[in-house]
N, C-alpha and C positions, 0 to 999 in steps of 0.2 A: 301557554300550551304545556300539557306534560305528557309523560309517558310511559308507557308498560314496561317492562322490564323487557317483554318481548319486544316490541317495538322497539326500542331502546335499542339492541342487540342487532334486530336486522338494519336500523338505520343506519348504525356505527361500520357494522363487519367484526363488532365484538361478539363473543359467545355469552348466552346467558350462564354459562358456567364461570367467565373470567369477570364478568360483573356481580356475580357474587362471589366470587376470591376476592375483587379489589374492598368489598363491603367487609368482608370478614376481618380485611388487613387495616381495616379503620379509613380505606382512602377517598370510597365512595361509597356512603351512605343515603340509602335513596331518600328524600327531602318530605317524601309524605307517606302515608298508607292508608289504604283504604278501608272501612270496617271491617273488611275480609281479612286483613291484613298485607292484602296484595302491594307491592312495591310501588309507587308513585315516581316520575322522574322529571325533573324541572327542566330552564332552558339554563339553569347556574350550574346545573347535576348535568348537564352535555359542556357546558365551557372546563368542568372541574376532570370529566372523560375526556376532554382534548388534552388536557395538561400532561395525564397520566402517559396517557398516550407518545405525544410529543417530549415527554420524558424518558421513555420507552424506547425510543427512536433514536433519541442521546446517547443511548445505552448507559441511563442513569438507572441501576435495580431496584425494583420495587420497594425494598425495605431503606431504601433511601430518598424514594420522593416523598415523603410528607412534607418540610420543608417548601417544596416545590408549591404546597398546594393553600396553606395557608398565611396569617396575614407576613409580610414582605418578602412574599414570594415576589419573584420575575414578573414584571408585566404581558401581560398575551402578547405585545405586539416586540416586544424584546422573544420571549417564545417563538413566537413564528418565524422571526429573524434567523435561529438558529437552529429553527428545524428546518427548513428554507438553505442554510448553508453545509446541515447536513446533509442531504437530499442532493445537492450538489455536488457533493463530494462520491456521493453512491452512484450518481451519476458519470463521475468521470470514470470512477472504476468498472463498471456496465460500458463505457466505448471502449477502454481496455479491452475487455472481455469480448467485444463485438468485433473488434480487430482482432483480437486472437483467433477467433472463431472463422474470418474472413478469411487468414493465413490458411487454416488448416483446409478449410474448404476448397481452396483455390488450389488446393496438392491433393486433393481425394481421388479426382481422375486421372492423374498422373503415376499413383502410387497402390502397391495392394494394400487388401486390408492390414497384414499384419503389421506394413511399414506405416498405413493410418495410425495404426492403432498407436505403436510405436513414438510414433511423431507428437499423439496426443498427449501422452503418458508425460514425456520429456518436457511441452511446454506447458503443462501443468502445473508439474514439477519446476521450472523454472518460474511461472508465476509466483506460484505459493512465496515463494523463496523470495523472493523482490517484494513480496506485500509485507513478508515480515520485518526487511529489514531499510525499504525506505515508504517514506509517507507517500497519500496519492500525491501530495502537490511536486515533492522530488521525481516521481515517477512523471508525472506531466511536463513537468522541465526536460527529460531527458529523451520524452515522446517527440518534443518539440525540438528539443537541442536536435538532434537525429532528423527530424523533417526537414531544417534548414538544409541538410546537407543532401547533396545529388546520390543516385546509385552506384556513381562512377565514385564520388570519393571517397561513402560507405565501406566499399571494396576495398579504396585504396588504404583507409584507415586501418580496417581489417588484415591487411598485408603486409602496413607496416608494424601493427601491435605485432604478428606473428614473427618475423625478421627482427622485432626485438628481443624478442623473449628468448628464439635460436642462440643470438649474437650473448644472451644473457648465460644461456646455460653454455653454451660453449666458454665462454671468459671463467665461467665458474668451475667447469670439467677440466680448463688449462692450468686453475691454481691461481690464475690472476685474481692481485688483490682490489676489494669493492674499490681502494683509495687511489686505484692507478688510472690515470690520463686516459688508457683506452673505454675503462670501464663507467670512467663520471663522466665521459662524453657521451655512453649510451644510457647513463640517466637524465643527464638535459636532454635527450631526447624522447625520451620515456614522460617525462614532462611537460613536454612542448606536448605531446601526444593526448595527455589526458586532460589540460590545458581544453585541446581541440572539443574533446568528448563529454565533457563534462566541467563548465564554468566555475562550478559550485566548491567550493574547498571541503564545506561541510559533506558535499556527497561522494568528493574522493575518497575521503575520509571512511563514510561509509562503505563502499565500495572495497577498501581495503580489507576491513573489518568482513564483509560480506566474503574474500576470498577464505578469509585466517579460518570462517567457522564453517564453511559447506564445501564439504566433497567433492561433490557432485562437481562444484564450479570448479573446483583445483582442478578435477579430472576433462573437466574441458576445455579449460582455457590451457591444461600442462602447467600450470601454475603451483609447482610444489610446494609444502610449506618451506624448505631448503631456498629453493629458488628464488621465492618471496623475500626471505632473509639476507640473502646475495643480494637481490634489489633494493630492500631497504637500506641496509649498510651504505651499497652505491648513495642510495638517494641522501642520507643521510651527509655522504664525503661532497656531495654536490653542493650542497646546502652549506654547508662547512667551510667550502670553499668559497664560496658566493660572501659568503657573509666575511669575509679576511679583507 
């Protein structure tokens, strides 16, 4: 069976415009024409549109799929494999998103607009900020790490991260040095803490990284960059010590 170019177009959800870009870029050339000259399209010229496509979705650019398209190219069923675990990955960010959307919803009749508004703007803004600087799968780790835990401990984590951070900038407001007994005793705790929150070495890691470079987070969590530096040093003389 083949097909029109129209055809072609409404069967896919392509535009007859983006089917003659992908022609012009050498990627899809229709297979036959008619004496009219009219475009012909096969059922190789629809598996050759899936590739492009399914390349597309990789977010591999156009001027870089030919490879993709001729001979030892990917097998289709390696192809579907990983458009398949693409898709699931835009999936996990879409229940992200559906949760987020649940949060805010669930405070709309509680709050006026301008504090919706407000609210929105803020975990927007903190989304963003977490897509750029860990993966969905760390981001599903730490959906998860967090679900393990009850409302009641959430809290209580919450209250003790803040009671460190007080305990931190006061030790640091006293002059106390990061290397003294009082102060490595509030970074094994600091440890034990992040330990709780986050299993991952690689995402504490990140995490740190994620306070050094956004504002925003410094200015929420009070997390100065000063502050940080006091902690790390601590953390540093804990480690220091641990290892003697």
């Amino acid at each position: 069976m083949d097909y029109t170019v129209g055809q072609l177009a409404k069967l896919s959800g392509v535009t007859v415009r983006a089917l003659h870009h992908y022609e012009k870029l050498g990627l899809l050339p229709a297979s036959d024409r008619t004496q009219s000259g009219y475009r012909r399209y096969t059922e190789g010229d629809v598996l050759q549109l899936h590739r492009i496509l399914a390349c597309r979705q990789l977010g591999i650019p156009l001027k870089d799929i030919k490879p993709y398209l001729g001979a030892g190219a990917p097998s289709l069923k390696s192809l579907l494999a990983r458009q398949a675990s693409a898709l699931g990955t835009e999936i996990k960010r879409l229940q992200g998103l559906l949760s987020f959307i649940n949060r805010v919803s669930a405070a709309v009749e509680s709050n006026t607009d301008q504090q919706v508004t407000l609210q929105l703007l803020s975990l927007m803004n903190t989304m963003n900020t977490l897509t750029v600087h860990y993966t969905t799968e760390e981001l599903e780790h730490l959906r998860s790490l967090q679900g393990t835990l009850s409302p009641e401990a959430r809290a209580e984590s919450a209250s003790v991260l803040a009671d460190l951070l007080q305990q931190f900038s006061s030790a640091a407001s006293a002059g106390l040095a990061p290397t003294s007994a009082a102060v490595t005793e509030l970074a094994s705790r600091w440890i034990e803490l992040g330990e709780t929150l986050a299993s991952s070495e690689a995402i504490r890691a990140k995490t740190r990284q994620l306070i050094d470079s956004e504002p925003e987070i410094q200015r929420a969590t009070g997390i100065t960059p000063d502050l940080k530096a006091y902690i790390d040093n601590a953390l540093a003389a804990r480690r220091s010590a641990s290892a003697e």
